[in-house]
VEXKE-245290 format. One record per residue (C-alpha): residue in one letter; residue number from 1; x, y, z. Coordinates in Angstrom, 3 decimals, padded with zeros to 6 digits. Layout:
! VEXKE-245290
ATOM|aa|i|xx|yy|zz
ATOM|a|NUM|X|Y|Z $
...
//
This chain:
! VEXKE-245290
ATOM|aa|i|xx|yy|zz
ATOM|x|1|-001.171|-002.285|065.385 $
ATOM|x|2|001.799|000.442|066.124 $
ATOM|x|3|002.810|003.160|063.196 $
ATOM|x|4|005.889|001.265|062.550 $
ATOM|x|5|003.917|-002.655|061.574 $
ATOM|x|6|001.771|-000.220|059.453 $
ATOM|x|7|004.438|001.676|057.434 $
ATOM|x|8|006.183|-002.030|056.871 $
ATOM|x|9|002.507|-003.347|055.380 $
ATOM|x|10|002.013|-000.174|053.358 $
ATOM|x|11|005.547|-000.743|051.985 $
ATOM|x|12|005.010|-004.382|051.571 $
ATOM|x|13|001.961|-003.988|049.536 $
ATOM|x|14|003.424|-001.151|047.659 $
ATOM|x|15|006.302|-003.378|046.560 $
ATOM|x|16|003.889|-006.193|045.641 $
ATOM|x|17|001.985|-003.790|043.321 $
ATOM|x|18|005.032|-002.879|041.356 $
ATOM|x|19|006.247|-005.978|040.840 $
ATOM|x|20|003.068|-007.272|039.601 $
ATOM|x|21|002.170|-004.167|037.155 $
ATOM|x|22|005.911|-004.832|036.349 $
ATOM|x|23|005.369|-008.726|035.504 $
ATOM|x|24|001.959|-007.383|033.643 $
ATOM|x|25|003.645|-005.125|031.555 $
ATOM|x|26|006.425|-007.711|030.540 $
ATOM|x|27|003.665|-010.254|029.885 $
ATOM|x|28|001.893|-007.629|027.392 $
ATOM|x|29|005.402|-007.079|025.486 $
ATOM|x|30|005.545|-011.122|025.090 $
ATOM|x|31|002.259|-011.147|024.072 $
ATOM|x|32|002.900|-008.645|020.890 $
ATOM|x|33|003.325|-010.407|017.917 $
ATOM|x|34|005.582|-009.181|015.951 $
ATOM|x|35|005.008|-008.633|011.734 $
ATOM|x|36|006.959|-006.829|009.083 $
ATOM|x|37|004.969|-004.895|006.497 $
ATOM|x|38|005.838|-004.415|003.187 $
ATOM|x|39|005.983|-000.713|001.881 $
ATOM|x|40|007.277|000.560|-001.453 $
ATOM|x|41|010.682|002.528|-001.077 $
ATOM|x|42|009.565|006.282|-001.099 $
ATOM|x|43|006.531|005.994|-000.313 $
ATOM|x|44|003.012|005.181|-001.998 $
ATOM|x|45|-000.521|007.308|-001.423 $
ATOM|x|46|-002.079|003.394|-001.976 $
ATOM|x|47|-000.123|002.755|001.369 $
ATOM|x|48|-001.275|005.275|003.595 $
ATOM|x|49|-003.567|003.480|005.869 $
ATOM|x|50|-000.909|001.227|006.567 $
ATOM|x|51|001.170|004.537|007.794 $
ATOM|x|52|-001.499|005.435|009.865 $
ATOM|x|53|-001.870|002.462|011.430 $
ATOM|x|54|001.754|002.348|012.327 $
ATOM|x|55|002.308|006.021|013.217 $
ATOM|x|56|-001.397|006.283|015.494 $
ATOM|x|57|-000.570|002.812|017.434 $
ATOM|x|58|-003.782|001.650|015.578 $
ATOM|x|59|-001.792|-001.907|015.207 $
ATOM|x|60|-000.255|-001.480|018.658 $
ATOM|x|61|-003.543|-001.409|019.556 $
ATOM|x|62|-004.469|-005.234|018.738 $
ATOM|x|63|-001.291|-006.111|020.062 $
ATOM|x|64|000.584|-005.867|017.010 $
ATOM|x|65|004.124|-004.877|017.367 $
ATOM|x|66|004.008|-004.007|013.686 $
ATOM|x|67|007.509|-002.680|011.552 $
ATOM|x|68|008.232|-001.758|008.111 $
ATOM|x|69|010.188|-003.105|005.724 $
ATOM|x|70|010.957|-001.012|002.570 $
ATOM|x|71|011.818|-002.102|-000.727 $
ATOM|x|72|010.455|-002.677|-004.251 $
ATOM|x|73|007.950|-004.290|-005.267 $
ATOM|x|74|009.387|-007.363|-006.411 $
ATOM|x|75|011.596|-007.590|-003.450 $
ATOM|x|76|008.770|-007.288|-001.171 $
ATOM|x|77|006.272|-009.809|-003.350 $
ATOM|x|78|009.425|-012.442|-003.414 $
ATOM|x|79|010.069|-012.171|000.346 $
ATOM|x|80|006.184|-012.497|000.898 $
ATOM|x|81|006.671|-015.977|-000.978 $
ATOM|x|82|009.754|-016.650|001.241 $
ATOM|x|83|007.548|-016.128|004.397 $
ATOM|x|84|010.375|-013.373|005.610 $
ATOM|x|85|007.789|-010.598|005.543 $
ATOM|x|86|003.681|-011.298|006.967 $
ATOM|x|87|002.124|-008.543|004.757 $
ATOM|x|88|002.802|-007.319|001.797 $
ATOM|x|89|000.427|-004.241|-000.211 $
ATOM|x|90|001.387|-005.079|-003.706 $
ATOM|x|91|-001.811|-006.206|-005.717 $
ATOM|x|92|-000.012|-005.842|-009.252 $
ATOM|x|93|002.892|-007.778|-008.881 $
ATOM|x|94|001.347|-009.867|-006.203 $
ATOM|x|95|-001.445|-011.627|-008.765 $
ATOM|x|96|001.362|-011.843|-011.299 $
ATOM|x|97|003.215|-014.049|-008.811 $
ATOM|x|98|-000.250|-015.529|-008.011 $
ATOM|x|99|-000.532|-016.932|-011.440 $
ATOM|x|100|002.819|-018.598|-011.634 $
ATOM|x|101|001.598|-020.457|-008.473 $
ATOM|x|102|002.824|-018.260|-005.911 $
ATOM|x|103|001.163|-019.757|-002.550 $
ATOM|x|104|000.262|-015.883|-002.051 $
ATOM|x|105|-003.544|-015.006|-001.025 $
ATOM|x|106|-005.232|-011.349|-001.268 $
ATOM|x|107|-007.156|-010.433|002.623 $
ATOM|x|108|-007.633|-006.783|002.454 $
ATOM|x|109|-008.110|-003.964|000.680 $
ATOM|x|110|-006.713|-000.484|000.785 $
ATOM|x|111|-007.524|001.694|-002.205 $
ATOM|x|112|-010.285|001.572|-005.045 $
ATOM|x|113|-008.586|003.478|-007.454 $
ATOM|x|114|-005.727|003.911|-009.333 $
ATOM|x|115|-003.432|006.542|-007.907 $
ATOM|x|116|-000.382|006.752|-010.696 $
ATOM|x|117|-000.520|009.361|-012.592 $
ATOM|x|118|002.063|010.148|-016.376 $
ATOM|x|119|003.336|013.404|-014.919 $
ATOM|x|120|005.400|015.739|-017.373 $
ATOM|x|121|007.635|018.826|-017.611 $
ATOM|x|122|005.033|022.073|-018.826 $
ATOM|x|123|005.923|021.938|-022.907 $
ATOM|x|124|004.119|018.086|-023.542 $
ATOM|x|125|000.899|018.728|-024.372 $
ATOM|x|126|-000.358|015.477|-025.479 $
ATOM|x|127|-000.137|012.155|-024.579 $
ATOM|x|128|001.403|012.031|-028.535 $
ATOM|x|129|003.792|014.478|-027.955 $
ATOM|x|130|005.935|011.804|-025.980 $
ATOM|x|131|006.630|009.868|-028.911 $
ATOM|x|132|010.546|009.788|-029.061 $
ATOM|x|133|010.771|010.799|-025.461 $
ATOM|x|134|012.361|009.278|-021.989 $
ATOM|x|135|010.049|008.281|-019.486 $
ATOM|x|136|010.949|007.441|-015.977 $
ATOM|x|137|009.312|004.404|-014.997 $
ATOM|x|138|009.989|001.735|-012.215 $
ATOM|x|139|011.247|-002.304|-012.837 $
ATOM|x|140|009.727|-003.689|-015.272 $
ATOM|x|141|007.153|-006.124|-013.067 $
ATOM|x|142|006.100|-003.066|-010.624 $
ATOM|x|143|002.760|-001.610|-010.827 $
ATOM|x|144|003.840|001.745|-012.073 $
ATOM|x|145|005.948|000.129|-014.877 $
ATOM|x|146|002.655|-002.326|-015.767 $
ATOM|x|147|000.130|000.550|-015.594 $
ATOM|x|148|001.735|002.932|-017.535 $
ATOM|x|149|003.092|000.388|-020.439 $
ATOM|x|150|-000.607|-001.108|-020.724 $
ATOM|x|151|-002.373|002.319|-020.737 $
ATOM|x|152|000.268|003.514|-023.390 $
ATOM|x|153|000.191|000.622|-025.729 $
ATOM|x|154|-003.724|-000.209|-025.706 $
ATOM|x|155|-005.232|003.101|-025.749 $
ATOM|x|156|-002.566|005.237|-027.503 $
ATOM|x|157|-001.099|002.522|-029.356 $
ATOM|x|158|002.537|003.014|-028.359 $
ATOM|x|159|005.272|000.860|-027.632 $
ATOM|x|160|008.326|001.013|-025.214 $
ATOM|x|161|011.816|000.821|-027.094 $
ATOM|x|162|009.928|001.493|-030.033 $
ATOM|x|163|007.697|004.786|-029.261 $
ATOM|x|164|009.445|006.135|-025.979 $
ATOM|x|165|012.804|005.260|-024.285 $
ATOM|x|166|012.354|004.330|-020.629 $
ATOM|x|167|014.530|004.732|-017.836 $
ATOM|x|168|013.789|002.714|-014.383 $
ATOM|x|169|014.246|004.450|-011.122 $
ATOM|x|170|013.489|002.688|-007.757 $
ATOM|x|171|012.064|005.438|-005.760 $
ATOM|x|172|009.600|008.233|-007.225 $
ATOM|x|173|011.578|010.934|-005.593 $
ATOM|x|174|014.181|010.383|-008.053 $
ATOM|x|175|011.731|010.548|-011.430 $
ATOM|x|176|010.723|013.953|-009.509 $
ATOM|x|177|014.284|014.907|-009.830 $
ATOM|x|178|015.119|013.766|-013.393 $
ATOM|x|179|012.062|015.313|-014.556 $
ATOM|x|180|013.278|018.982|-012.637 $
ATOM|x|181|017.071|017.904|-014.225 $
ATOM|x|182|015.422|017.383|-017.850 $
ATOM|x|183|016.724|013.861|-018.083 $
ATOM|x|184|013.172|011.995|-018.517 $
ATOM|x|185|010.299|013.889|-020.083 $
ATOM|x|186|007.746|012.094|-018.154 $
ATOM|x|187|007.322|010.412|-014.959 $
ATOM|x|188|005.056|007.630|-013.346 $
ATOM|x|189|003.957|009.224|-010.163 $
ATOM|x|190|001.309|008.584|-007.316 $
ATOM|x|191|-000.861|011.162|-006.793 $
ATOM|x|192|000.999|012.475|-003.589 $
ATOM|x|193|004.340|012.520|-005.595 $
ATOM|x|194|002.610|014.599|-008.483 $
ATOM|x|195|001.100|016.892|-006.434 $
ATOM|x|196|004.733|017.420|-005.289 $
ATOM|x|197|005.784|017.677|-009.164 $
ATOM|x|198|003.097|020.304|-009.771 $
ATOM|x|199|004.250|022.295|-006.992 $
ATOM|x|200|007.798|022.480|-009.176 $
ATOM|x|201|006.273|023.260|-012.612 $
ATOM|x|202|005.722|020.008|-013.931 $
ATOM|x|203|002.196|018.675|-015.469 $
ATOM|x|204|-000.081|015.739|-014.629 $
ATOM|x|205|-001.080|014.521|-018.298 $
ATOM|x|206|-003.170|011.840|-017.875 $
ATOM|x|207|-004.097|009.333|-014.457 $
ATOM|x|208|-003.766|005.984|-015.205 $
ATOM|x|209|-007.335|005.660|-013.229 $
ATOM|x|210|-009.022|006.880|-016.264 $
ATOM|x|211|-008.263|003.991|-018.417 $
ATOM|x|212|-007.780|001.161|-016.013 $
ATOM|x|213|-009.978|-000.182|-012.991 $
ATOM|x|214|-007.474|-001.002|-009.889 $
ATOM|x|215|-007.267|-002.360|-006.680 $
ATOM|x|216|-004.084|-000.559|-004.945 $
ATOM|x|217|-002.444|-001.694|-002.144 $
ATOM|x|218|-004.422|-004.576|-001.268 $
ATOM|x|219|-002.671|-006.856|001.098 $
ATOM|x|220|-001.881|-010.264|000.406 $
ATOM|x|221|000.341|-012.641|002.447 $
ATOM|x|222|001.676|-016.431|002.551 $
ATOM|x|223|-001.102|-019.140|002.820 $
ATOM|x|224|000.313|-020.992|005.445 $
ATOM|x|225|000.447|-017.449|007.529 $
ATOM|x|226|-003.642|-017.088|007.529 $
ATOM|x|227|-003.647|-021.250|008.503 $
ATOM|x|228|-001.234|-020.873|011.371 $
ATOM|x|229|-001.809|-016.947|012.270 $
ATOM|x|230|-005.293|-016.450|011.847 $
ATOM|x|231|-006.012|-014.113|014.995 $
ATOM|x|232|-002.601|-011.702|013.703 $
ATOM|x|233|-004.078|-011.129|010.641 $
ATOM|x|234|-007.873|-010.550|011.854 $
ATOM|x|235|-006.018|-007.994|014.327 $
ATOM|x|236|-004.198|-007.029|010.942 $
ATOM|x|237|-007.435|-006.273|008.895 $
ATOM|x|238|-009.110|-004.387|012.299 $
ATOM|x|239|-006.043|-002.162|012.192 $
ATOM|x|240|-006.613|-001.557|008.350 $
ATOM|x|241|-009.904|-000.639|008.670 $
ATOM|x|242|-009.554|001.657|011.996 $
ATOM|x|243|-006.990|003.435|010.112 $
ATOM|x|244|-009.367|003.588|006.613 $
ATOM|x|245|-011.570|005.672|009.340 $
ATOM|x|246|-008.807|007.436|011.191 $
ATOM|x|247|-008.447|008.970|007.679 $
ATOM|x|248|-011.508|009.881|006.377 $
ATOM|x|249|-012.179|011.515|010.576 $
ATOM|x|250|-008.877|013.347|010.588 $
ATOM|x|251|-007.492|015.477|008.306 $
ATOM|x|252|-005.129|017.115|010.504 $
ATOM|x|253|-003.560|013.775|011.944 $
ATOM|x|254|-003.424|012.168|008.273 $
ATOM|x|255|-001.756|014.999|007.197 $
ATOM|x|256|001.124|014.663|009.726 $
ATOM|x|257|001.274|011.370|008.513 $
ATOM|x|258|001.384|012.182|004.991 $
ATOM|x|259|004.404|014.953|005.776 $
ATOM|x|260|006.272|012.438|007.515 $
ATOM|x|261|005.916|009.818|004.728 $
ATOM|x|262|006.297|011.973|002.083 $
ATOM|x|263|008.793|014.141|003.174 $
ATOM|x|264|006.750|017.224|002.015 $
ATOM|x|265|006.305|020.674|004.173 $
ATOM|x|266|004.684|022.665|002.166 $
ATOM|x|267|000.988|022.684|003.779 $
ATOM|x|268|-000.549|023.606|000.979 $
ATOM|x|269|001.175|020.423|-000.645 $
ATOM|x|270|-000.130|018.060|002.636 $
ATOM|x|271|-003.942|019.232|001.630 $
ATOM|x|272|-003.934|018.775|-001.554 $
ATOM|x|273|-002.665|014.975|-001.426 $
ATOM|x|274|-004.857|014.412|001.428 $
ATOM|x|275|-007.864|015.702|-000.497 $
ATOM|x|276|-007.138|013.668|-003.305 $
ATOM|x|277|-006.896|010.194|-001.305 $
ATOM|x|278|-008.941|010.660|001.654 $
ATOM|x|279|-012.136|009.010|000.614 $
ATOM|x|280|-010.778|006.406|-001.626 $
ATOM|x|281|-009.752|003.847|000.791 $
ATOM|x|282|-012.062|000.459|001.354 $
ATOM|x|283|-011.130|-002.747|002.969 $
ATOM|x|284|-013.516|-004.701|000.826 $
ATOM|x|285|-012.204|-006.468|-002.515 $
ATOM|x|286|-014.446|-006.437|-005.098 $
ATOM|x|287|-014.998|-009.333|-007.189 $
ATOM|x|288|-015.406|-006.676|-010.880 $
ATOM|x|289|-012.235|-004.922|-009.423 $
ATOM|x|290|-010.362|-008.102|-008.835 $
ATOM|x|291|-011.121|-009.346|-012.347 $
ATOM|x|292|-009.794|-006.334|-013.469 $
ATOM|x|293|-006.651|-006.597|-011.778 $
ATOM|x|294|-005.878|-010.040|-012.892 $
ATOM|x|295|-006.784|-009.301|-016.860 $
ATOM|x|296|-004.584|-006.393|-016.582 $
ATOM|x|297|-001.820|-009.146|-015.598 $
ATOM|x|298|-002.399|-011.303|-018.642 $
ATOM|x|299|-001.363|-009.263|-021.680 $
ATOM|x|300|001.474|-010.223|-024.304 $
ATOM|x|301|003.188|-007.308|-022.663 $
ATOM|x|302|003.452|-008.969|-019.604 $
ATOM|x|303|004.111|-012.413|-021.246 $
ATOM|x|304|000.588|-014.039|-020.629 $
ATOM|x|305|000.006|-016.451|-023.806 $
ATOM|x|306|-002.941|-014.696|-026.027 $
ATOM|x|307|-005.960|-016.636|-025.660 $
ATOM|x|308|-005.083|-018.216|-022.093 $
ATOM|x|309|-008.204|-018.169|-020.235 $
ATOM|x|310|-007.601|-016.950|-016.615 $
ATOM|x|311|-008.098|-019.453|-013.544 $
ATOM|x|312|-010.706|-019.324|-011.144 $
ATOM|x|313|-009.856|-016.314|-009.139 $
ATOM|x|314|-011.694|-016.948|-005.827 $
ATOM|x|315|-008.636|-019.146|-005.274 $
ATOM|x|316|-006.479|-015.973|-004.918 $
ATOM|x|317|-008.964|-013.932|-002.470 $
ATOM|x|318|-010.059|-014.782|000.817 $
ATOM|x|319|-012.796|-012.177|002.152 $
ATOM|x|320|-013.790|-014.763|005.161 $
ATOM|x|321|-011.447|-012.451|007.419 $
ATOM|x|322|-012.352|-008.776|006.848 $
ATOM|x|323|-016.110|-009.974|006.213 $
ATOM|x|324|-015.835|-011.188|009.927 $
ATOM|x|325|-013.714|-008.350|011.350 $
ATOM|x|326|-016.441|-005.755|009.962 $
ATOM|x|327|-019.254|-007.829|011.594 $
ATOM|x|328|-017.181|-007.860|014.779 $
ATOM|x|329|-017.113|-003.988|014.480 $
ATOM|x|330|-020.725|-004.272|013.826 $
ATOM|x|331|-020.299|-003.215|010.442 $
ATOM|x|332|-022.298|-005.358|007.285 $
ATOM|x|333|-019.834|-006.484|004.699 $
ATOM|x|334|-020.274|-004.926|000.995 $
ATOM|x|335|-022.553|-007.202|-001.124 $
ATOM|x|336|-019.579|-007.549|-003.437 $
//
């Protein structure tokens, strides 16, 4: 065979192998499914995994060509419902919708605790002390707005419109403000927003995790999306969880995530939220936690009939798909 047949195979077969890692490559973009993920507008620490898993390629990673979508809470729960968004991390208003009938089902969990916090400028010294006061809150319905109006009423025995004034802001960034301003008093904020607070003068008064049990962030999504998508949201749940680790094993990369989302660049600020929420995260539900979520859904603040007995809750949880994702990972699922 002469030099010049040779060069014309070599060239040949180098062709060939570009346009089949070419077709290869296409064939892995049209084999991304694409999902929207719900996130609340200015962030949430209950949503951080779901950051992670976005920001490290963790959902890239099982072929998820994952996007967010943020808005509030009841946006995001309502669009769940109208199947225009797959996932959705909003346990509060999500089992509120569930009881109504929603066709909404919980699949995995994020945090185990209860991250808002009742954060106030320095001179309120007591929870008391905010009798006559403006708090900024978010829509009635949201988890901040629920949290904070059940802690209030059943363990300090106050009342909005009657014992505080409230004031609803979409984004915690702007309570931050107001509060700095002097407009509000107090301020629902998540622990990475307070820490931000603190850093300005203000005062976490009381954590909202200290009166009330809660499941935050746990994903939920449309019914007919776990019939007809099973495999997306296994590869969902496996991204969850790899990020739930990718936390707890890196500080430093969590805490770029946590600057990004958070818009904070104080370091000092990064470490303190990530030392606050690093450990807290779980896929699991638990079935005492999940009681407690729904009972803090059926109050006469919320418009739940006193002395309504709540359903059978299994209905709205379905642990079959994390509980076999772990086992894949070779992992034993919680006894709970």
């Amino acid at each position: 065979m002469n030099l010049r047949k040779v060069i014309c195979r070599e060239r040949f077969f180098t062709a060939l192998a570009a346009v089949t890692i070419s077709i290869l490559a296409g064939h892995t973009t049209i084999l991304a499914q694409s999902v929207k993920v719900g996130r609340t507008v200015g962030g949430s620490g209950f949503h951080i995994p779901s950051y992670v898993a976005i920001d490290k390629g963790l959902f890239k990673a099982e072929g998820l060509d994952a996007s967010f979508i943020a808005a509030t809470a009841g946006v995001l729960v309502r669009a769940t419902i109208a199947k225009e968004i797959e996932f959705t991390p909003i346990p509060g208003g999500g089992s509120e919708a569930m009881l109504k009938g929603a066709p909404l089902v919980f699949f995995v969990g994020e945090s185990l605790i209860s991250q808002w916090t009742l954060t106030t400028t320095p001179d309120i010294k007591r929870v008391e002390d905010l009798r006559g006061k403006t708090l900024g809150l978010g829509r009635p319905g949201s988890a901040d707005y629920s949290e904070i109006v059940i802690t209030l009423g059943k363990h300090f025995k106050m009342q909005p419109g009657k014992d505080y004034r409230v004031i609803s802001f979409t984004g915690e960034p702007d309570r931050i403000a107001a509060l700095i301003q002097g407009s509000i008093q107090g301020g629902v904020l998540s622990f990475p927003h307070a820490a931000r607070a603190e850093k300005e003068g203000m005062k976490i008064l009381m954590r909202t995790g200290d009166y009330i049990p809660r499941l935050g962030g746990t994903f939920l999504t449309h019914r007919d999306f776990i019939k007809e998508k099973r495999d997306v949201v296994k590869r969902f749940t496996r991204g969850i969880i790899k990020a739930e680790d990718y936390i707890r094993n890196n500080k430093k990369g969590t805490m770029e995530v946590i600057e990004k989302y958070f818009e904070v660049k104080d370091a000092k600020v990064v470490e303190s939220i990530y030392n606050q929420v690093y450990d807290k995260y779980s896929p699991e539900m638990p079935p005492d936690l999940i009681q407690d979520l729904f009972e803090s859904r059926t109050t006469p603040e919320l418009g739940w009939p006193q002395g309504k007995p709540l359903p059978d809750l299994n209905q709205f949880v379905d642990r079959s798909i994390v509980n076999e994702v772990l086992k894949e990972m070779g992992r034993k699922p919680g006894s709970k």
